[in-house]
C-alpha positions, 0 to 999 in steps of 0.5 A: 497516492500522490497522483491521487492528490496527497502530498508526497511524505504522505503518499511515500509513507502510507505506501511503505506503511502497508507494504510493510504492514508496520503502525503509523505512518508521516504526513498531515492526515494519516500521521501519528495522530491520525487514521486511515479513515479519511482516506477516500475507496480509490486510495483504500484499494491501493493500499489494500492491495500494497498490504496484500503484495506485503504479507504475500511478498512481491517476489511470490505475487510476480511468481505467480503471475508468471505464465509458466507458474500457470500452465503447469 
């Protein structure tokens, strides 16, 4: 996020936000005050996959993507 030009309490808070899949994050544009839809489709399909590895869990995605969890 923040090398896709937001500022870093909004990057930081915004990734933790959706891996955690808690309500609102800091910052200037997605803060307590405001949403999610200002943010451009590049940065919505990052955080969407942060939710994503949040709800499944990082540990089982890795699992899963491991080449012996596929051979069997």
């Amino acid at each position: 996020m923040a090398a896709l030009g937001y500022d870093r309490v909004t990057a930081v808070s915004a990734v933790i936000t959706c891996l955690s899949n808690v309500g609102p994050c800091l910052g200037s544009i997605i803060g307590p005050a405001g949403n999610f839809s200002t943010i451009e489709n590049p940065e919505l399909y990052l955080l969407s996959l942060m939710m994503l590895l949040g709800r499944l869990e990082v540990l089982t995605v890795l699992v899963i993507l491991t080449p012996i969890f596929c051979k069997h």
